[in-house]
DRENTORKOL-3810 file (N, C-alpha, C; in nm, 4 decimals):
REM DRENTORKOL-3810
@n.u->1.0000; n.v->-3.3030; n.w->-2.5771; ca.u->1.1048; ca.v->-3.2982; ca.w->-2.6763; c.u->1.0536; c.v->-3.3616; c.w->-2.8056
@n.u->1.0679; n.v->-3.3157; n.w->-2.9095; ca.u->1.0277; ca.v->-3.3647; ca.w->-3.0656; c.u->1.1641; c.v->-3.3436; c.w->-3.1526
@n.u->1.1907; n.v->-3.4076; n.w->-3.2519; ca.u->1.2359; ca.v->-3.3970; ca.w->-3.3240; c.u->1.2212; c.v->-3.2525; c.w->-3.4323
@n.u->1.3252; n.v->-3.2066; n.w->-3.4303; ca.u->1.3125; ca.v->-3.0827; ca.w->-3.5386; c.u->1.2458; c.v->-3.1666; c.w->-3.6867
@n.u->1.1727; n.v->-3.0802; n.w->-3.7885; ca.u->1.1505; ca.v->-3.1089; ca.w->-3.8963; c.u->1.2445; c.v->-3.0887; c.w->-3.9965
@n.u->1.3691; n.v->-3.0172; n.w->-3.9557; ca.u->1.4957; ca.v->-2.9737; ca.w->-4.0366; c.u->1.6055; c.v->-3.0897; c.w->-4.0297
@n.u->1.5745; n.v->-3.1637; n.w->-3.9048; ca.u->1.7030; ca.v->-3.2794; ca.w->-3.9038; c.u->1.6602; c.v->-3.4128; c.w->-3.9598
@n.u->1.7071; n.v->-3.5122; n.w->-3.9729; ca.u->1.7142; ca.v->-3.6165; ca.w->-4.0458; c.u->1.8327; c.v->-3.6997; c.w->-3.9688
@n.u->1.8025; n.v->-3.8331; n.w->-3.9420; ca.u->1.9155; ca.v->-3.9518; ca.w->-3.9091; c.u->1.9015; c.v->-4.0731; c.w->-4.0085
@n.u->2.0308; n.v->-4.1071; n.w->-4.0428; ca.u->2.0328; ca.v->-4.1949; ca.w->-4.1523; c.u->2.1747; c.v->-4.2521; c.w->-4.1091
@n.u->2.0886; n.v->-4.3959; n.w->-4.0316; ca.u->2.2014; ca.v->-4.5033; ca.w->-3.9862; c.u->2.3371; c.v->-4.3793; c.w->-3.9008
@n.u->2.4239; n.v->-4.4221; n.w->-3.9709; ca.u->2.5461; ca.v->-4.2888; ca.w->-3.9151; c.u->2.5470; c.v->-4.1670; c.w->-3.9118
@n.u->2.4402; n.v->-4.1195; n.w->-3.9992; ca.u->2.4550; ca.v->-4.0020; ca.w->-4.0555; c.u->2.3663; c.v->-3.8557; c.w->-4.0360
@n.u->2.4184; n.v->-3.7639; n.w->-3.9785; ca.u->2.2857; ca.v->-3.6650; ca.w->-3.9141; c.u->2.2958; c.v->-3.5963; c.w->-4.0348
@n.u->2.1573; n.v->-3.5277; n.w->-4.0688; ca.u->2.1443; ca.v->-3.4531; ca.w->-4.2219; c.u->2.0853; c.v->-3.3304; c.w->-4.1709
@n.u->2.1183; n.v->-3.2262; n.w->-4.1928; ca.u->2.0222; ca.v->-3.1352; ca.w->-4.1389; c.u->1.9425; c.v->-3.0464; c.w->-4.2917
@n.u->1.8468; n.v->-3.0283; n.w->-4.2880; ca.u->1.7687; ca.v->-3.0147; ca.w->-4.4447; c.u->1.7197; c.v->-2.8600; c.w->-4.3674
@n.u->1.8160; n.v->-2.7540; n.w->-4.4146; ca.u->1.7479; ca.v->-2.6584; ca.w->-4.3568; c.u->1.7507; c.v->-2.5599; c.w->-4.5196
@n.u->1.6221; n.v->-2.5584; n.w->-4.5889; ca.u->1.6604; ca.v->-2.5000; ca.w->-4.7206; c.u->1.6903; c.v->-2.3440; c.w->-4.6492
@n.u->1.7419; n.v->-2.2677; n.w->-4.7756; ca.u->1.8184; ca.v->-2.1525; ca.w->-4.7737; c.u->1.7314; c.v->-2.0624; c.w->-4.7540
@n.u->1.6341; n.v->-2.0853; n.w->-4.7400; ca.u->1.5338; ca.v->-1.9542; ca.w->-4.7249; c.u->1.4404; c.v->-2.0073; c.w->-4.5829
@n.u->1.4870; n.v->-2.0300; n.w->-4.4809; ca.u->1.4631; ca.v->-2.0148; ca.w->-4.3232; c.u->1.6071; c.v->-2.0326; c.w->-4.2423
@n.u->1.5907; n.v->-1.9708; n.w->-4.1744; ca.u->1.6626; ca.v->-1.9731; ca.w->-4.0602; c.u->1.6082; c.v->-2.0708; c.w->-3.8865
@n.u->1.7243; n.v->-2.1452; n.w->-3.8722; ca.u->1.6572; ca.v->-2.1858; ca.w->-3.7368; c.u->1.6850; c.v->-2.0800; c.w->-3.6280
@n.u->1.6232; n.v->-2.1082; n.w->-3.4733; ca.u->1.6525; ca.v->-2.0134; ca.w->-3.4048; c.u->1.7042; c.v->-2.1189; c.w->-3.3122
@n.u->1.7826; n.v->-2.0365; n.w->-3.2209; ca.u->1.8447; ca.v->-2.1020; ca.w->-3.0773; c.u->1.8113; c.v->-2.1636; c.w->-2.9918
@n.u->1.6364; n.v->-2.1523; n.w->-2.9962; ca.u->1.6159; ca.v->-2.2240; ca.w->-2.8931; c.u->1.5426; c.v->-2.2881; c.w->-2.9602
@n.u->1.5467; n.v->-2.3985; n.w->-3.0632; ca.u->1.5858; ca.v->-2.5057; ca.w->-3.1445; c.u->1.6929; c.v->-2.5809; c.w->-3.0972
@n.u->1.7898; n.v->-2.5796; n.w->-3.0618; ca.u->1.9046; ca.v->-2.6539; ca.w->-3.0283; c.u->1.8966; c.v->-2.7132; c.w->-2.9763
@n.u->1.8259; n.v->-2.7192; n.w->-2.8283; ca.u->1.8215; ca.v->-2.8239; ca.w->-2.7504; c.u->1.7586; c.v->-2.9227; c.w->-2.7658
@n.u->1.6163; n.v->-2.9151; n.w->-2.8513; ca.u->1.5646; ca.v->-3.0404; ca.w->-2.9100; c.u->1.6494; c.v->-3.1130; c.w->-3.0039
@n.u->1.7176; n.v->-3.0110; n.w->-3.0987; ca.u->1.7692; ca.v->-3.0983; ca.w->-3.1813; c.u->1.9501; c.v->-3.2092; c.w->-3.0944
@n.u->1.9765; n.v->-3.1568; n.w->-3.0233; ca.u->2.0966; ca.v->-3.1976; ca.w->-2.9264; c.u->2.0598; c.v->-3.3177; c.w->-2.8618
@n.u->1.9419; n.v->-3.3275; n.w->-2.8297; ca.u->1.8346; ca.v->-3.4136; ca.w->-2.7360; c.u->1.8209; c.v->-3.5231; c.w->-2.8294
@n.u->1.7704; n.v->-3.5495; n.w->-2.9567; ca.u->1.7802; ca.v->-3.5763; ca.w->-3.0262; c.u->1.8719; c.v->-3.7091; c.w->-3.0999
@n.u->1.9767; n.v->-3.6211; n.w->-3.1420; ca.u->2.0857; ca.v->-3.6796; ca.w->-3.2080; c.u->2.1902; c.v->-3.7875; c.w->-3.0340
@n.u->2.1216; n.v->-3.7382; n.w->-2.9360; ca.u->2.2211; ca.v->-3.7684; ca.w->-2.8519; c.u->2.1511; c.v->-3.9282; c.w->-2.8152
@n.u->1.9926; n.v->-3.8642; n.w->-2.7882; ca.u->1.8872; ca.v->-3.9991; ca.w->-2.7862; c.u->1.9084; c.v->-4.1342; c.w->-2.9009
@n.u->1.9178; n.v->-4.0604; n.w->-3.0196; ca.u->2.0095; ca.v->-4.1744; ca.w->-3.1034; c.u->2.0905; c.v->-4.2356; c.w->-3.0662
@n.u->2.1662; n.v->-4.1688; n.w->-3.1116; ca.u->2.2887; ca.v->-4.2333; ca.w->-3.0905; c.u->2.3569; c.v->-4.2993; c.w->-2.9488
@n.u->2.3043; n.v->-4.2624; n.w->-2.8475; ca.u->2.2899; ca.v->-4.3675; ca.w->-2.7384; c.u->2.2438; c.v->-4.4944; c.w->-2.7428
@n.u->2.1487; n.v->-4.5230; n.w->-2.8572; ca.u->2.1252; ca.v->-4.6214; ca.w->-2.9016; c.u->2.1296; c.v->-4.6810; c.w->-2.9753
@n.u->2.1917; n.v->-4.6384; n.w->-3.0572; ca.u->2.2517; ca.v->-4.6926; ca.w->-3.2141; c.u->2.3647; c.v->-4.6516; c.w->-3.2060
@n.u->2.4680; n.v->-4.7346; n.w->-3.1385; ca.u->2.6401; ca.v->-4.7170; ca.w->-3.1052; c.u->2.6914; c.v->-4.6999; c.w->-3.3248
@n.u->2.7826; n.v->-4.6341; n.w->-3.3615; ca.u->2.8537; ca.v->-4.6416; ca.w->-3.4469; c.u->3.0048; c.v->-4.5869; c.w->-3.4334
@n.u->3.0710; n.v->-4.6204; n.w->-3.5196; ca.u->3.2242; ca.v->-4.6280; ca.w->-3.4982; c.u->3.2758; c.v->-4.4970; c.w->-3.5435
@n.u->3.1951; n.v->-4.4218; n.w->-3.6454; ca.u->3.1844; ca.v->-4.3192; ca.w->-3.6714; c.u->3.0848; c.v->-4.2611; c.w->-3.7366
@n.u->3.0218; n.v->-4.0850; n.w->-3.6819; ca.u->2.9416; ca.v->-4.0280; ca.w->-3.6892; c.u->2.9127; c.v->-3.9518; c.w->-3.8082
@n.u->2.8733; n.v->-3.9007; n.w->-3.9177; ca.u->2.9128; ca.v->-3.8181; ca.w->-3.9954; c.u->2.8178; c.v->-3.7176; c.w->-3.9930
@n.u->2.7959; n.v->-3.5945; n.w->-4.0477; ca.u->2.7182; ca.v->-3.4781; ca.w->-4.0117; c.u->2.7134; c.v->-3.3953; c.w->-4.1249
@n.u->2.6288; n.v->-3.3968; n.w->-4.2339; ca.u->2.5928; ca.v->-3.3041; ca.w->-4.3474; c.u->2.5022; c.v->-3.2414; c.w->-4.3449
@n.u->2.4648; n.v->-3.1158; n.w->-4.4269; ca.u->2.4083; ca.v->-3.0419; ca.w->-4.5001; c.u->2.4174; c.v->-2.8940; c.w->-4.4514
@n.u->2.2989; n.v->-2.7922; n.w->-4.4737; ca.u->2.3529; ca.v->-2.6755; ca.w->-4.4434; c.u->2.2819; c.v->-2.6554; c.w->-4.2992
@n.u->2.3615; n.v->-2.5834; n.w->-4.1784; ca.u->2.3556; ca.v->-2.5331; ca.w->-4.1120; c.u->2.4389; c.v->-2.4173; c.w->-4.0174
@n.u->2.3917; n.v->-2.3524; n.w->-3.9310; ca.u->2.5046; ca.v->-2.2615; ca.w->-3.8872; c.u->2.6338; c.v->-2.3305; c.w->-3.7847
@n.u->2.6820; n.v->-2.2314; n.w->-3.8109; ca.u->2.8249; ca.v->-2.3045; ca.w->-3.7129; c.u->2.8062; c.v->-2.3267; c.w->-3.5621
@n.u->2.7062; n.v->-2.3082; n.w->-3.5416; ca.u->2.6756; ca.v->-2.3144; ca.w->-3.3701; c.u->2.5720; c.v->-2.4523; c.w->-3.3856
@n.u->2.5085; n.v->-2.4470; n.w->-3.4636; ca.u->2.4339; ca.v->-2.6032; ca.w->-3.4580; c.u->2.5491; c.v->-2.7552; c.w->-3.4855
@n.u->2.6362; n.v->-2.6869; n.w->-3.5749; ca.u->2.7127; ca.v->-2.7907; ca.w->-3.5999; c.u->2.8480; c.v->-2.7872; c.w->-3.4540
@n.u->2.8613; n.v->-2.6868; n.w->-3.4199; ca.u->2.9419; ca.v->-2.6747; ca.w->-3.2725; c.u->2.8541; c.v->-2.7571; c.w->-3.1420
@n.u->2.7816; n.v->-2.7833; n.w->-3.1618; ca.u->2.6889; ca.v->-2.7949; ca.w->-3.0434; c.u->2.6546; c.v->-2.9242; c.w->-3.1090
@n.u->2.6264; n.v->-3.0353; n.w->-3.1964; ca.u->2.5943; ca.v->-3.1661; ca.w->-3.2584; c.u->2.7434; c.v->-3.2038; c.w->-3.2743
@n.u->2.8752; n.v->-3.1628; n.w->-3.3100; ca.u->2.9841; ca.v->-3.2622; ca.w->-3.2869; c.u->2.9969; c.v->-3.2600; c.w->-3.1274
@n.u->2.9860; n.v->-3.1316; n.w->-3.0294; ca.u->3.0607; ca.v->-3.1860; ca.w->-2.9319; c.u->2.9739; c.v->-3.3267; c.w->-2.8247
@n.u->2.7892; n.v->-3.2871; n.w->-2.8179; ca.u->2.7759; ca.v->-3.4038; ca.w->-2.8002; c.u->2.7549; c.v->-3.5169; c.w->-2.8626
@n.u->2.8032; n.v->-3.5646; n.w->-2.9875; ca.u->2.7939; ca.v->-3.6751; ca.w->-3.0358; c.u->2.9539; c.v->-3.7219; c.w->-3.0310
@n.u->3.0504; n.v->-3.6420; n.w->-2.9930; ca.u->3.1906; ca.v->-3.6866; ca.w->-2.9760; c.u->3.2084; c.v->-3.7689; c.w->-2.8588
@n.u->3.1197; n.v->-3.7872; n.w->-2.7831; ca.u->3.1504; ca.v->-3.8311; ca.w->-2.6707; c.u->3.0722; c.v->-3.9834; c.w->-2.6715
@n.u->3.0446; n.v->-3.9996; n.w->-2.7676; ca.u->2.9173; ca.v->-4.1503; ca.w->-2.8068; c.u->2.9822; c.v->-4.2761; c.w->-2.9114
@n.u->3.1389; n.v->-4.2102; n.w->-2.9581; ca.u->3.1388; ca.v->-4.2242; ca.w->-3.0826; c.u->3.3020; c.v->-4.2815; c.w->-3.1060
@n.u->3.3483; n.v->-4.2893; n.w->-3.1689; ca.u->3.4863; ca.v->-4.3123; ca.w->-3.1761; c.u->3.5563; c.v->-4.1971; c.w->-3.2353
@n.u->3.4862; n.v->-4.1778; n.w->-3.3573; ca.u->3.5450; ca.v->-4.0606; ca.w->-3.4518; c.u->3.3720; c.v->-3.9768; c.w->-3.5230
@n.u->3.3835; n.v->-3.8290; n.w->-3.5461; ca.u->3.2878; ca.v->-3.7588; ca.w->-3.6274; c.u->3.3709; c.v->-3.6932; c.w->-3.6973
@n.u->3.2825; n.v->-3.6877; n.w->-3.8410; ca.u->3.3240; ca.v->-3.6284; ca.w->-3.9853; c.u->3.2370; c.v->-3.5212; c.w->-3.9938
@n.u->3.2575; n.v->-3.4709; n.w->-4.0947; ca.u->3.1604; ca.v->-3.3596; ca.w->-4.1801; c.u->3.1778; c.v->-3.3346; c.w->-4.3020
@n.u->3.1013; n.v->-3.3352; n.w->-4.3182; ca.u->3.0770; ca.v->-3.3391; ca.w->-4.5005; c.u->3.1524; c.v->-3.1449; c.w->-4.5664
@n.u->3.2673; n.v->-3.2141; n.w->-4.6406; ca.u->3.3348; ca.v->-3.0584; ca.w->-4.7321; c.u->3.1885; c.v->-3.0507; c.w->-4.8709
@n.u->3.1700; n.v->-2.9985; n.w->-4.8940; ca.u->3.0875; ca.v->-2.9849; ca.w->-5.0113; c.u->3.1999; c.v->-2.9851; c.w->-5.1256
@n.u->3.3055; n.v->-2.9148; n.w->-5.0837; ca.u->3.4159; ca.v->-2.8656; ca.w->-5.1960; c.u->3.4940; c.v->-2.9675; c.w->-5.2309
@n.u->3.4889; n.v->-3.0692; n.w->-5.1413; ca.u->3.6100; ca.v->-3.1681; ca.w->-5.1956; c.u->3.5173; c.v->-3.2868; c.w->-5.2233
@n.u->3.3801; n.v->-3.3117; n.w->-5.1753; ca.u->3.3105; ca.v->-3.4485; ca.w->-5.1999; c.u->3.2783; c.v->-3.5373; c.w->-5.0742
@n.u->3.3721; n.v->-3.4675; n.w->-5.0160; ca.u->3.4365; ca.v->-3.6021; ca.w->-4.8819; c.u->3.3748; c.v->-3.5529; c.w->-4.7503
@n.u->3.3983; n.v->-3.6383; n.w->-4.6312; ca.u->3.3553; ca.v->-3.6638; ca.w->-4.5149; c.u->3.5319; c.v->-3.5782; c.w->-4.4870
@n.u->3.5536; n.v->-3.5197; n.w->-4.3692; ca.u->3.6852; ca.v->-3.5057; ca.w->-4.2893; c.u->3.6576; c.v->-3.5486; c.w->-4.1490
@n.u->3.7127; n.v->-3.5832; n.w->-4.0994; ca.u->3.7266; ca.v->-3.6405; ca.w->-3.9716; c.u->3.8100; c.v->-3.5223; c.w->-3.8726
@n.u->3.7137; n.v->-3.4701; n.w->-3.8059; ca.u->3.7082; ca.v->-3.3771; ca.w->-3.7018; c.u->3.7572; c.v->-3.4061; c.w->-3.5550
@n.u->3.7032; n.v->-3.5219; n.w->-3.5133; ca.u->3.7011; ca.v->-3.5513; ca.w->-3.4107; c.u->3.7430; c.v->-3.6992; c.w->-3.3903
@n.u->3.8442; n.v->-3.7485; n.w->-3.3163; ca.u->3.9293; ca.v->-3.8941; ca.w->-3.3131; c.u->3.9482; c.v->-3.8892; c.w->-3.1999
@n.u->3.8881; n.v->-4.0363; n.w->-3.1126; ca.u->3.9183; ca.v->-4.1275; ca.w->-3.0196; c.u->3.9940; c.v->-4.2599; c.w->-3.0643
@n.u->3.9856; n.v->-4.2517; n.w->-3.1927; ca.u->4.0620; ca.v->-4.3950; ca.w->-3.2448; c.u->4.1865; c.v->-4.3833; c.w->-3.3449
@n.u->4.3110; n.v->-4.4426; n.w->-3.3204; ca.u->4.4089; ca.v->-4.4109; ca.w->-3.4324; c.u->4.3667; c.v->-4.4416; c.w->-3.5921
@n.u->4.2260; n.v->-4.5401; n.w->-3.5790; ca.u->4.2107; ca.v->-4.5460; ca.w->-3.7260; c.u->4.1596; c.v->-4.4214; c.w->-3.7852
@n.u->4.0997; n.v->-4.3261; n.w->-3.6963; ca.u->4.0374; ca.v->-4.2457; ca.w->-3.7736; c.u->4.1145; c.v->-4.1153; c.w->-3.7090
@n.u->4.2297; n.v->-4.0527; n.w->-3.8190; ca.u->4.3174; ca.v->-3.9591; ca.w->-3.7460; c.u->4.1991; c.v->-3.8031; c.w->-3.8106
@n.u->4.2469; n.v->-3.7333; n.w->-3.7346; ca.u->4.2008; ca.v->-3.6252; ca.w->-3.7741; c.u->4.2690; c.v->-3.5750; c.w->-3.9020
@n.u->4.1766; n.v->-3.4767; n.w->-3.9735; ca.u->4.2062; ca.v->-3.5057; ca.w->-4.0667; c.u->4.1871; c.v->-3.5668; c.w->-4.2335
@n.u->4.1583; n.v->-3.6924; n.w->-4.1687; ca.u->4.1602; ca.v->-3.7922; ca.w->-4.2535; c.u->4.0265; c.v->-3.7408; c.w->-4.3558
@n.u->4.0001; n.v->-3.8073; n.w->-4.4951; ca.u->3.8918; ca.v->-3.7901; ca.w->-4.5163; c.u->3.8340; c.v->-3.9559; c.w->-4.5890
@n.u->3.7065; n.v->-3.9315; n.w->-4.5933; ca.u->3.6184; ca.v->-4.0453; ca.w->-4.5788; c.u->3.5558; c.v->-4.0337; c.w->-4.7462
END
């Protein structure tokens, strides 16, 4: 297992740097899942946040296992500036909410 060259961890924050001119493929995922999960098993945070561009199945597949590590995960709107909070185990962080 290696780290993709497209992802990035920063303290809370998974970045995925996939410029607009490649595509990842599917069987990519599991390293990168492996990954973010290996983190964050070890670097507990209260909440997760998850930016940049990727497809909706990488980002389907990185909230659901990092939801389970975590209290609350966000994702970055490009359109509004903000983090939204997707995913809540804690009343502080309602869904919803933005960051």
């Amino acid at each position: 297992m290696s780290m993709p060259d497209w992802i990035s961890i920063d303290e809370d924050t998974i970045i995925f740097n996939i410029p607009p001119t490649r595509s990842i493929s599917y069987s990519e995922l599991p390293d990168a899942v492996n990954t973010v999960f290996n983190y964050f098993s070890k670097n507990k945070k209260n909440i997760i946040k998850i930016t940049g561009r990727g497809p909706i199945w990488l980002y389907s597949a990185i909230v659901h296992v990092v939801a389970h590590l975590t209290r609350a995960v966000a994702v970055y709107d490009a359109i509004s500036g903000k983090y939204v909070v997707v995913v809540s185990h804690d009343p502080n962080y309602a869904i919803g909410k933005t960051l």
